[in-house]
C-alpha positions as CSV (number, residue, x, y, z in Angstrom):
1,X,2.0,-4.3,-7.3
2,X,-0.9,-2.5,-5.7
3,X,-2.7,-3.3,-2.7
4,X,-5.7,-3.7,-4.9
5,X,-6.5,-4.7,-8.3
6,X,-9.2,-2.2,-9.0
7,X,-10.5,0.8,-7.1
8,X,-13.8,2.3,-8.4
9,X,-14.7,5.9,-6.4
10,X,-18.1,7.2,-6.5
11,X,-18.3,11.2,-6.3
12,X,-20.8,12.0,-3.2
13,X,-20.5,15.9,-3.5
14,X,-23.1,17.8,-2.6
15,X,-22.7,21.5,-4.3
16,X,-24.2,24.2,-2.5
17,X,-24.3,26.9,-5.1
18,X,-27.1,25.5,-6.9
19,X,-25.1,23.7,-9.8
20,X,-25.7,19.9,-10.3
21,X,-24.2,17.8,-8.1
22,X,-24.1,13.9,-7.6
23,X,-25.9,13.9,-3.8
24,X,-28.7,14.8,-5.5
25,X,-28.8,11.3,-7.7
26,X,-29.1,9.2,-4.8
27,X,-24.9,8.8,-5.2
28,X,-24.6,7.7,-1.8
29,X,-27.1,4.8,-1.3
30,X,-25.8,3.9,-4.9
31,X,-22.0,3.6,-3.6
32,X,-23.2,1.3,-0.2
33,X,-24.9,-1.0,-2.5
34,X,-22.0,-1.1,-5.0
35,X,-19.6,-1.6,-1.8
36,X,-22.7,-4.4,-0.9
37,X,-22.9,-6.2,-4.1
38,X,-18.6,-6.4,-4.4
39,X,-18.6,-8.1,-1.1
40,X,-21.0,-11.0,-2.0
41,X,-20.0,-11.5,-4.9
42,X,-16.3,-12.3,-3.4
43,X,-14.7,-9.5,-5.1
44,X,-13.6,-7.1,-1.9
45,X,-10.2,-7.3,-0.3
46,X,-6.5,-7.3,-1.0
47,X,-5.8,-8.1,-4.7
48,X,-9.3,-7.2,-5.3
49,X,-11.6,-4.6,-5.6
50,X,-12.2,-1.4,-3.6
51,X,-15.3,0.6,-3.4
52,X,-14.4,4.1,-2.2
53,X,-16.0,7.1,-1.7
54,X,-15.0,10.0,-3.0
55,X,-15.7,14.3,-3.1
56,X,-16.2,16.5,-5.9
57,X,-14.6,14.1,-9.2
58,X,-15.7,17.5,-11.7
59,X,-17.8,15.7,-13.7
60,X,-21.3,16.5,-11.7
61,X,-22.9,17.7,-14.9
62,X,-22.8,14.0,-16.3
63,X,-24.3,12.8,-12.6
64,X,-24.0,10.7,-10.4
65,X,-20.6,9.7,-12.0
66,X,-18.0,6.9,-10.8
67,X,-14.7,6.1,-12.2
68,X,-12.9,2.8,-11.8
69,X,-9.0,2.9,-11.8
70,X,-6.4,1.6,-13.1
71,X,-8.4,1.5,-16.2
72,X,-9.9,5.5,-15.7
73,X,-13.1,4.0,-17.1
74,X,-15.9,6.7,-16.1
75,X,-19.7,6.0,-15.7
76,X,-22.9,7.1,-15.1
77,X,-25.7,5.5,-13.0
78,X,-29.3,5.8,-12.1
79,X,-30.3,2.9,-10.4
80,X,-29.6,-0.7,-9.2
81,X,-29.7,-2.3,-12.1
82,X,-27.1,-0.6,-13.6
83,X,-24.8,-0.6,-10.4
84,X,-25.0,-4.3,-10.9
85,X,-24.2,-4.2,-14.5
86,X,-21.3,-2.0,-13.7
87,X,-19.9,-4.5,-10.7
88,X,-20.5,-7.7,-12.8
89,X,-19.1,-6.9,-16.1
90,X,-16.2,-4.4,-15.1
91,X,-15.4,-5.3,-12.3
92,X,-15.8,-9.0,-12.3
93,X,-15.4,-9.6,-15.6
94,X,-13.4,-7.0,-16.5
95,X,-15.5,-6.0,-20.1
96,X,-16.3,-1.7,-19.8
97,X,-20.1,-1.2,-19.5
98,X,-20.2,0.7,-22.9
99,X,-23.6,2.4,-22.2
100,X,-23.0,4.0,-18.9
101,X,-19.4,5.1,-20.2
102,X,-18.7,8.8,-20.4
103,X,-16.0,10.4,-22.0
């Protein structure tokens, strides 16, 4: 059994040769209030959820891009709102946000 139930990694690259990359999408204030929101809402901790950060995933053309494991479920975000729509019905609820889902 693992540590935790979920992990969900948020790529904060920041390329420097110009291409795309998710630092530029506001990735990392997006991953400290996913890590915010998972914590009151009870979800953080052993047997939980972890909110991780992560470096270059190789996605940064879809960006900013998370993936939540053990599912390998990958999304897109721009804002907030969908942060909380991510952390609520994936993580909490355990139901893939089917509009911020890339394949």
């Amino acid at each position: 059994m693992s540590h935790f139930d979920k992990h969900i990694f948020f790529c904060l690259n920041r390329r420097e040769d110009g291409r795309a990359s998710c630092a530029e999408h506001q990735a990392e204030a997006l991953q400290g209030y996913a890590k915010d929101r998972v914590k009151a809402l009870g979800l953080s901790g052993p047997g939980k959820v972890r909110v991780n950060k992560a470096g270059c995933l190789d996605r940064c053309e879809h960006g900013p891009v998370a993936v939540v494991y053990p599912e390998g479920v990958w999304y897109t975000f721009v804002d907030k709102h969908d942060i909380d729509e991510i952390v609520e019905s994936h993580l909490r609820d355990g139901k893939v946000v089917e509009r911020l889902k890339i394949d």
